[in-house]
N, C-alpha and C positions, 0 to 999 in steps of 0.2 A: 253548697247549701241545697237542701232537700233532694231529696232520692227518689229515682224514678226507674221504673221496671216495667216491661212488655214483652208480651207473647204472642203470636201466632204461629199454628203449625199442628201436631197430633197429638199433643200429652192435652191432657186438664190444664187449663191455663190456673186456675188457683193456686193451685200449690207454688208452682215456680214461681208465681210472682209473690207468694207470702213467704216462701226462704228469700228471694231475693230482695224483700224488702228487709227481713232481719238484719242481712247484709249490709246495708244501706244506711240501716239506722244512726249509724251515727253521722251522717248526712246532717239529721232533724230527726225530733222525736217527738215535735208537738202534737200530732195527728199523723193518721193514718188512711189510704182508704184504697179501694177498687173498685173497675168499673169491669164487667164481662159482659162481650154479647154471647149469644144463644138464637135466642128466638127472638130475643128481643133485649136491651139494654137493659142491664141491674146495676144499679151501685150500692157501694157500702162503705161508708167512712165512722170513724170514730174517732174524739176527743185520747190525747194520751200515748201511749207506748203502742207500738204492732201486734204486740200480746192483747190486746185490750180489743183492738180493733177483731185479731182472731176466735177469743172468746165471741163476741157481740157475733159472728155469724154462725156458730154452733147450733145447726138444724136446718139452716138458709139452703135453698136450691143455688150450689154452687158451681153448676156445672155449665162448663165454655169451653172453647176450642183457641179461642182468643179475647186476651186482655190485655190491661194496663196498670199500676199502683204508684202509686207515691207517699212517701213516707215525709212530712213538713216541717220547714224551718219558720215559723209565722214572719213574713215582710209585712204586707196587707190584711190588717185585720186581725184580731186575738186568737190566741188557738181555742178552736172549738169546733163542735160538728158541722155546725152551719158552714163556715170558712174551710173545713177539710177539701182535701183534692182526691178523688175528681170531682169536678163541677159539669154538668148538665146541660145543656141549652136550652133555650127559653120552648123551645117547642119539643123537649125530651128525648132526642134523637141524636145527640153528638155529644161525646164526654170528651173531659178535656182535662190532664194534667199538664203543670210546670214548673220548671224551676229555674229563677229568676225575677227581672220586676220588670216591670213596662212603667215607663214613665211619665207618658202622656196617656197614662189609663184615665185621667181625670175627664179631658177633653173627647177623649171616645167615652166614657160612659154619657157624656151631656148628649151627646149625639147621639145616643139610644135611649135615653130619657126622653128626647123629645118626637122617637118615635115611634112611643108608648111602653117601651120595656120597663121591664122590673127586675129587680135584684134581690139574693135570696140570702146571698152573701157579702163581706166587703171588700173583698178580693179583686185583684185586679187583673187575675184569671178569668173568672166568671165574667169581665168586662171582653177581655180578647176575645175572647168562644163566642159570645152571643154579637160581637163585630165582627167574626169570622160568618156564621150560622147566618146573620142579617145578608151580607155579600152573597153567601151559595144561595141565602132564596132569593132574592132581587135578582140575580146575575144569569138567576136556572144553570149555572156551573156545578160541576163535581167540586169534593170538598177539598180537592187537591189546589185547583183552582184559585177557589176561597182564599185558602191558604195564603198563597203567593201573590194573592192581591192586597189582605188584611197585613200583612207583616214591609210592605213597601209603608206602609202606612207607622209603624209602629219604629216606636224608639226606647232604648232598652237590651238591656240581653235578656234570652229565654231560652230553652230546651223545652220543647212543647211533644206532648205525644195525644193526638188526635183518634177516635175511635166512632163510625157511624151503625148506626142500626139498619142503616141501608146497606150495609157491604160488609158483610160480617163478619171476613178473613183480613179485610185488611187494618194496620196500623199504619197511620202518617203521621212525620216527626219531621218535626225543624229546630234546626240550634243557630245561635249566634252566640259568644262568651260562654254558657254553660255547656257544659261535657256531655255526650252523647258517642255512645259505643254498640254496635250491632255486632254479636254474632252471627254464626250463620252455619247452623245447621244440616241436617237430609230433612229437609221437606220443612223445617221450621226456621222460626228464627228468633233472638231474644235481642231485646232491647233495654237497653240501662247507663243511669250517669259512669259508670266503672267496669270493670271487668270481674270486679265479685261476684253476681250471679251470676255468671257467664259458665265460670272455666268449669265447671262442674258438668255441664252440657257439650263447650265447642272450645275449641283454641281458639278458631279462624274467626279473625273479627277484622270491621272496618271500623275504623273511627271516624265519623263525621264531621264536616270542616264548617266552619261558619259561613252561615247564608245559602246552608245545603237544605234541600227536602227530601226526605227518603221516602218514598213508596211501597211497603214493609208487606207482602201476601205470603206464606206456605211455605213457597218452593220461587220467591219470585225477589229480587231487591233493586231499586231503581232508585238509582241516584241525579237530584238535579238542583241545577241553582235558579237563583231568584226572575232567570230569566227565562226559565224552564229549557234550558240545556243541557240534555242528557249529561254526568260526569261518571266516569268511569270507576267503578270502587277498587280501592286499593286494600287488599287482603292481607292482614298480617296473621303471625302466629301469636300468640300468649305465651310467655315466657312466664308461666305462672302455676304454681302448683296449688291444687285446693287447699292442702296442710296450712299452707302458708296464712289462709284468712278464717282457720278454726282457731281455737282458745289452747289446745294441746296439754290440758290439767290442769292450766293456771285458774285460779281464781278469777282473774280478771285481762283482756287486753292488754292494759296497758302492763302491769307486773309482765307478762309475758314479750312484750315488745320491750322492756326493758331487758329481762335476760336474753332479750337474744341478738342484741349486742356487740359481744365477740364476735357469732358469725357473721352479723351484718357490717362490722367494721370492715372484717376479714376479707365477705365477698366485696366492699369497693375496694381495697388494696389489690385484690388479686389481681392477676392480669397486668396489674399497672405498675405495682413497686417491687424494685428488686434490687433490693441493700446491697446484697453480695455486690451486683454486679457496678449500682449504683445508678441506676435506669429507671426512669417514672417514665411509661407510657400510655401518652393520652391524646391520642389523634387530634382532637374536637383543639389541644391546644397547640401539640405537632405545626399541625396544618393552617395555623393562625398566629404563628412564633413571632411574626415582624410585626402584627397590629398589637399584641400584646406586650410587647418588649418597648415595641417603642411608646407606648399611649404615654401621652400628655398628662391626664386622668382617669382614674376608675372610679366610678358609678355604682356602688351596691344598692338596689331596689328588694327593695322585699316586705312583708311584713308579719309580725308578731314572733314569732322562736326564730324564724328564717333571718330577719332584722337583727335577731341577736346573733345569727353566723353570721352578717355581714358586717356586722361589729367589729368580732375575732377577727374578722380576714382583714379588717383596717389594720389592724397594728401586723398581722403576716405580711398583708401586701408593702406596706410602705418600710416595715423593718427589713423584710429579705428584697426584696425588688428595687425601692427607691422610688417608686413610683404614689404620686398623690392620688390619695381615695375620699370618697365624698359617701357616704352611707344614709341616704334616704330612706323612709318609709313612702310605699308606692301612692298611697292613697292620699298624701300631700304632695309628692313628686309629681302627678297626676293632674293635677288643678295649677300648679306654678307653671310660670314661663323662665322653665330653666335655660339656663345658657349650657346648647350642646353644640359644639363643634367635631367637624371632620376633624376623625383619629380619635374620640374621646371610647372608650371601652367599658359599657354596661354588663353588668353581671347581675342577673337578675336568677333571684334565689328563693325557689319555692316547692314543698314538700308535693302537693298534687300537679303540679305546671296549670294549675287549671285559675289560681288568684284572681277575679276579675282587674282589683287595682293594679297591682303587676302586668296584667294584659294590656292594658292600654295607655299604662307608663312605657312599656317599651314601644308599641307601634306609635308613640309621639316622639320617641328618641330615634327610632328607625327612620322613620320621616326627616329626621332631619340629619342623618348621613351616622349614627354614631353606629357601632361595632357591638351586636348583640351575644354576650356567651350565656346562656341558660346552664344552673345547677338545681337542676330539678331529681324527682325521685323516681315521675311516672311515664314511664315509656308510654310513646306517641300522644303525649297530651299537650295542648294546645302552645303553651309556652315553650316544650321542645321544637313544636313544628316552626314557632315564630320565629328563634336566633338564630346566626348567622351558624352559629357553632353549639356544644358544648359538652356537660360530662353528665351523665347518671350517679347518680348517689347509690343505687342498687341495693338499696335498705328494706325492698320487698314491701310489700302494702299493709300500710298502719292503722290498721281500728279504731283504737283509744283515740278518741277527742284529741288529749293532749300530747304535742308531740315529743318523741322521745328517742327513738332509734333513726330517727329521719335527718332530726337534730345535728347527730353526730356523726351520721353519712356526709352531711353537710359540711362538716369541718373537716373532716375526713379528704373530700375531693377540693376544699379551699387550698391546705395544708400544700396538697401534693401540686397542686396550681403554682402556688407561688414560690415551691423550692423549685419547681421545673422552671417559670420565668426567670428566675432570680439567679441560679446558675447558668442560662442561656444568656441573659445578660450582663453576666459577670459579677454583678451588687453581691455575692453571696460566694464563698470561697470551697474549695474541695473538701478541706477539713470540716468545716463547717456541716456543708451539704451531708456528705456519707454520713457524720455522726445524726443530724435528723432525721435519712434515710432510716437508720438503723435503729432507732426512735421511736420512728411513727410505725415501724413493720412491726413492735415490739407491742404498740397498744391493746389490743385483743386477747392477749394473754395476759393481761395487766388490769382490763374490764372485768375477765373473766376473777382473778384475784379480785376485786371487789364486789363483786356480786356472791363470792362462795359461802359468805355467813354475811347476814341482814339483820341479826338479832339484834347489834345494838343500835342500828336506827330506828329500826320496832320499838323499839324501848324511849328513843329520845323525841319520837313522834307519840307516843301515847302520854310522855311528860308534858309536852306541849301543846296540845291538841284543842287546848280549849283558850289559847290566848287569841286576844281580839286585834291583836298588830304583828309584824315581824316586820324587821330590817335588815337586808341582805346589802354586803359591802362586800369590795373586791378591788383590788389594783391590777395597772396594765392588763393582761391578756385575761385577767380574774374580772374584770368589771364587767363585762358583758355576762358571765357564767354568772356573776351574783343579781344580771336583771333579769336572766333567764329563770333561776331559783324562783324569784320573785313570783314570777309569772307564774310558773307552775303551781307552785302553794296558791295561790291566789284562782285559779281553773279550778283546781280539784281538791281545795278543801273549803272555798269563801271567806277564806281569812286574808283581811287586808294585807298586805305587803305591799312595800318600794324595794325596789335594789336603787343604790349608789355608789360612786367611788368613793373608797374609803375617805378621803380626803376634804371632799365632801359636804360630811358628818357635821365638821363644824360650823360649816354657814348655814344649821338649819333645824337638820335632822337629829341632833342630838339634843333637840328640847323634849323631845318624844321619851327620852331614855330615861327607864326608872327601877325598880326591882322586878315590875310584870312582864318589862317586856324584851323576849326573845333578838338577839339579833347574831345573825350567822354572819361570819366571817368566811368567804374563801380565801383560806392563808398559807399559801403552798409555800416549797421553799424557793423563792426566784428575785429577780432582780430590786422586790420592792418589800423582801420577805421581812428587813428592820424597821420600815416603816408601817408596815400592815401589825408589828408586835404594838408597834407606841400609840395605835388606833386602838387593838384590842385593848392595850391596859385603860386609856380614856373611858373608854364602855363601863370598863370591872371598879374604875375610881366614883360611877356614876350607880353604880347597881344593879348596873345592867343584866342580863342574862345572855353569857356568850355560848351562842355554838360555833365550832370551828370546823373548816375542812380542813385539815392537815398533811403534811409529808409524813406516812410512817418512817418512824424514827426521829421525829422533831424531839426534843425535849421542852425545849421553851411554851410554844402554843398550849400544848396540851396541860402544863401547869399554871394556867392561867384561866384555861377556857372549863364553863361549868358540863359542857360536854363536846365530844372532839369525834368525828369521821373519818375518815385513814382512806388515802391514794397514796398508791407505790411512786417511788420518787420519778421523775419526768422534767425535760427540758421545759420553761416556760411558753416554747412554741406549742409545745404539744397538749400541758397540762390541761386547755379546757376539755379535749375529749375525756379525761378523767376527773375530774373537780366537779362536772356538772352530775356524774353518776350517782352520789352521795344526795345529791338535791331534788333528782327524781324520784327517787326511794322514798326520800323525806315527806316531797307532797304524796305520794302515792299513801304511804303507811300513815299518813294524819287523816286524810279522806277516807279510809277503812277504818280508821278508829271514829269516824263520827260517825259511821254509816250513809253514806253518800256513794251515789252510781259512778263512781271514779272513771268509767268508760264512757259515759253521756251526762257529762258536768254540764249544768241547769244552761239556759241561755244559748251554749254554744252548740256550734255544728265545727265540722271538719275540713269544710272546702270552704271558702269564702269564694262561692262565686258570683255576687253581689255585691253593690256597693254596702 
C-alpha cells in the first residue's frame, strides 16, 4: 500500500518521479504529491489521481536535481490535500514520505503536543518527522542520526524516504515490512516500493532488508542497520523488461493481464515440466524432498485470491500426497496461538511476497521450528528472502488492482508441487502422474482457446450488469474458483457477491433466490458433475437466473442454464486454472459496462502492506 519514488543524481528529478508514480498508482490513488529540493524545499501534493496532482503544478518552478513522491493509500486520516505525502516539518526543512502505519503515533504525538508542536494534518507521518526533526535539533545530530534514534522508538512497519534542505543531494530511507528497492545508476540513483520506475533507467538494484538505512547521494550508497553498521549491498540484476509494465493496446491492465495468460502459464511450466520425459523440476522442492514428503501437516497462509490457491491446493495436497492441510488466512493466523510443531510445512502464498499479515504469520511459525516454502511471484521480495525454500510463479508484474494472471501462476506452481511430492512419495501412481503431467503442459493452449472470442461474456455481462446480488457456487476443486469469481465481481464491479459450495445453498443461501437474481455455477464435467446438475435444477425450479461454466461439449448444463461459458474439457485437478478464466472476463466486462476504473477499483490498493 502506497507508492513511493526517489531521485537523486543529473536528470530533472520531476519527471522520474511523476512516471514513476504513474507506475505506482495502483499502490493508492487517494493522493498524490512531491517534495524537491533546489535552493530550497518545495512541495506539491494534491487530493485524487497523479494526473490531478500533475495538472495542479502546470507553471510551478519544477526544477531539482533530487526528490521524492508518493502516491497514497489513506490509513491516518481521510484523503485530502492536508493528509497528502509529503509532509513537512514543523520548522520547514525536512520532507518526509511513507508507507505504512506507526502504531504508537498516538503516544508520540502527546509528546510533541506537550512540547508545543502543532499539527497540520492527521497523519501519523506528519507525527514520525516532526519526532524525528524534534531529536536532530535537541541532539545537534545529522538527520541520519535522527533517524536511527526516532525508529528504536517506533512500533509499526514503514518505508520512509527522508529529504533535508540542508543537504540537497542526499536521500535517507528506512524500511521495516514495507518494500524498498534502490537502483543504481552512473552517478544517480532511484528509489521505489518496486522495480516499476526503475527498469527503464537501471537493471542493478538492491533491495533493502528490514531495520536497514540507506544513505542515498549521486554517485554514493551506504547501507546500515539500526546499530549503524556499515552492511554491505547486495546487487541484483532485474529480470525485467519495460513491455512488461506498459498497457500493449489493451484498454485496460487488467484485460491485458488476463490475455497474457498462456504465456505466463507457459513461462512457470517451462523449465520445470516435461510430460515427455515425465520430470517436474523444482530445486526449492528437490532439495527439501524429506521435510515435504514426510510433514505431519501443511499450513497454507495467505490472503484474499492467494487464500483461494491455498484452497485449491487443500484438496491437490491431500488428494495426490496424503498429507493433512490446514488453510489459513494470515491476518487471523497472525493473532492465534497456533499449535506448530517441528516437521509441520508452511506454504505461504502471496502475489507481491511483500503481504505484511503473511509476514509475520510466518516469522511466528519460523520461531517455532516449522518448515517455510514461499510461492510467491516477486523476485527478491521480502517473503522469498523469509522461507527456508521455494518457487516463483513467474507471472511477471501485475498492475490491475485485481489479481489475475498471478492467480493462476499460483496454481500453476501448487499443481506441479504436489504431483512432484505425491509421486516421490508414492500416494500418486505413474499412470496417474504422466496423464497430469500431460494435462497440465496442455493448459496454455487451452487458456489460449478461451480467450480467442470473448463476445459472449460481453454479452452476458452487459445482461447482467445492473443486478444488485450474485451467487457463485462450485463443488470440490470448483469451490474455491466460485469464491474467487465472487471476489473479483465484487473488486471491479461493487456488486455484492458470495461464493459457496453448492451444497451449501440449502442451509441458507437459497432464500436469496428469485427471478432477479444471477447465480453462476462452475459446473465442469468432474467427479461431482451429477450432483452440481440437481443444484443447478434447484436454482431454475426457484427462478433463478443461471449462469454456468461448462465443459464444451456438455449437453445437460447448457439446457438448463439461462446462459453458459465454455472451458475445453480438463481433469478436475487441473480445471480451476480454466474455470476461473470465464469469471475474470465476467467481472472485468461488467466493470467496463458500468464504467468504472477496473484497474484502481475504489478502496483498494495492490500490496497489502499494512495491517
Amino acid at each position: 500500500m502506497c507508492g513511493i519514488v526517489g531521485y537523486t543524481g543529473h536528470r530533472e528529478a520531476y519527471p522520474v518521479i511523476l512516471k514513476g508514480l504513474k507506475r505506482l498508482e495502483y499502490r493508492g490513488y487517494d493522493s498524490s504529491g512531491v517534495a524537491l529540493l533546489n535552493n530550497e524545499l518545495k512541495v506539491y501534493k494534491k487530493k485524487g489521481r497523479v494526473s490531478e496532482l500533475e495538472e495542479s503544478v502546470i507553471g510551478k518552478d519544477m526544477h531539482a536535481f533530487t526528490g521524492i513522491g508518493h502516491t497514497r493509500w489513506a490509513t491516518h486520516g481521510e484523503p485530502s490535500d492536508r493528509n497528502a505525502h509529503p509532509h513537512k516539518s514543523a520548522d520547514g526543512k525536512i520532507a518526509m514520505i511513507h508507507n505504512g502505519i506507526i502504531e504508537n503515533y498516538t503516544s508520540l504525538k502527546q509528546e510533541l503536543l506537550n512540547k508545543g508542536y502543532t499539527f497540520k494534518s492527521d497523519t501519523d507521518t506528519e507525527v514520525l518527522l516532526n519526532f524525528i526533526s524534534d531529536i536532530k535539533q535537541n541532539n545537534h545530530c545529522p538527520l541520519e542520526e535522527a533517524l536511527r534514534i526516532a525508529l528504536k522508538r517506533v512500533v509499526g512497519a514503514y518505508c520512509i524516504l527522508l529529504v533535508d534542505e540542508d543537504d540537497p543531494e542526499t536521500i535517507i530511507a528506512a524500511r521495516k515490512g514495507s518494500p524498498l528497492v534502490i537502483g543504481i545508476g552512473r552517478g544517480e540513483h532511484f528509489l521505489a516500493s518496486d522495480a516499476s520506475p526503475i527498469i527503464e533507467y537501471t537493471k542493478e538494484v538492491v533491495y533493502v532488508n528490514d531495520y536497514e538505512i540507506a544513505i542515498v547521494k549521486p554517485g554514493e550508497l551506504i547501507l546500515k542497520n539500526l546499530g549503524n553498521e556499515k552492511q554491505t549491498p547486495f546487487i541484483q540484476k532485474l529480470d525485467l523488461e519495460l513491455a512488461a509494465i506498459e498497457k500493449g493496446g489493451y484498454d485496460h491492465f487488467m484485460l491485458k493481464e488476463i490475455h497474457e495468460q498462456p504465456d505466463t502459464i507457459f513461462d512457470c511450466l517451462r523449465g520445470r515440466l516435461t510430460a515427455h520425459d515425465g520430470t517436474i523440476t523444482m530445486a526449492g522442492v528437490e532439495n527439501n524432498i524429506e521435510a515435504l514428503k514426510n510433514a505431519q501437516r501443511i499450513v497454507m497462509v495467505a490472503c484474499g485470491t492467494s487464500w483461494h490457491a491455498g484452497l485449491v491446493a487443500e484438496y491437490l495436497f491431500e488428494e495426490l500426497c496424503r498429507i493433512p492441510v490446514e488453510v489459513e488466512y494470515a491476518s487471523e493466523f497472525r493473532y492465534r496461538n497456533p499449535v506448530i510443531n517441528q516437521g509441520d510445512v508452511i506454504i505461504a502464498i502471496s502475489q507481491s511476497g511483500e503481504t505484511a499479515d503473511t509476514m509475520v504469520a510466518l516469522e511466528n511459525a519460523k520461531q517455532k521450528g516449522a518448515f517455510i516454502f514461499g510461492v510467491v511471484n516477486a523476485v527478491g521480495s521480502s517473503i522469498a528472502r523469509l522461507s527456508h525454500a521455494g518457487a516463483y510463479s513467474h507471472a511477471g508484474p501485475e498492475i490491475g488492482v485485481a489479481s489475475t494472471k498471478a492467480f493462476t501462476g499460483q496454481l500453476a506452481v501448487l499443481i506441479m508441487m504436489a504431483l512432484k511430492i505425491g509421486y516421490a512419495k508414492g500416494t500418486i501412481d505413474k499412470e496417474r502422474y504422466m496423464q497430469l503431467l500431460h494435462e497440465l503442459e496442455a493448459v496454455p493452449e487451452k487458456v489460449e482457446e478461451i480467450l480467442k472470442d470473448t463476445t459472449n461474456i460481453q454479452a452476458i455481462a452487459q445482461k447482467y450488469k445492473d443486478a444488485r446480488d450474485f451467487l457463485f457456487l462450485g463443488r470440490g476443486y470448483n469451490f474455491p474458483v466460485a469464491l474467487e469469481g465472487a471476489l473479483k465481481l465484487k473488486e471491479i464491479s461493487y456488486i455484492h457477491a458470495e461464493g459457496y459450495p453448492a451444497a451449501e445453498m440449502k442451509h441458507g443461501p437459497i432464500a436469496l433466490v428469485d427471478e432477479e437474481l444471477p447465480v453462476v455455477f462452475v459446473a465442469t464435467k468432474d467427479s461431482f458433475y451429477e450432483k452440481i446438475v440437481s443444484n443447478v435444477q434447484e436454482i431454475k425450479a426457484r427462478k433463478g437466473k443461471v449462469i454456468a461454466v461448462a465443459t464444451q461439449g456438455d449437453q445437460v448444463i447448457p439446457g438448463m442454464a439461462d446462459d453458459v461459458m465454455y472451458i475445453p474439457d480438463a481433469d478436475e485437478v487441473i480445471a480451476p486454472i480454466l474455470s476461473v478464466i470465464p469469471l475474470q472476463l465476467l467481472s472485468y466486462y461488467v466493470g467496463v459496462a458500468k464504467g468504472l476504473d477496473v484497474d484502481k477499483p475504489r478502496n483498494l490498493a495492490k500490496s497489502v502492506t499494512v495491517e
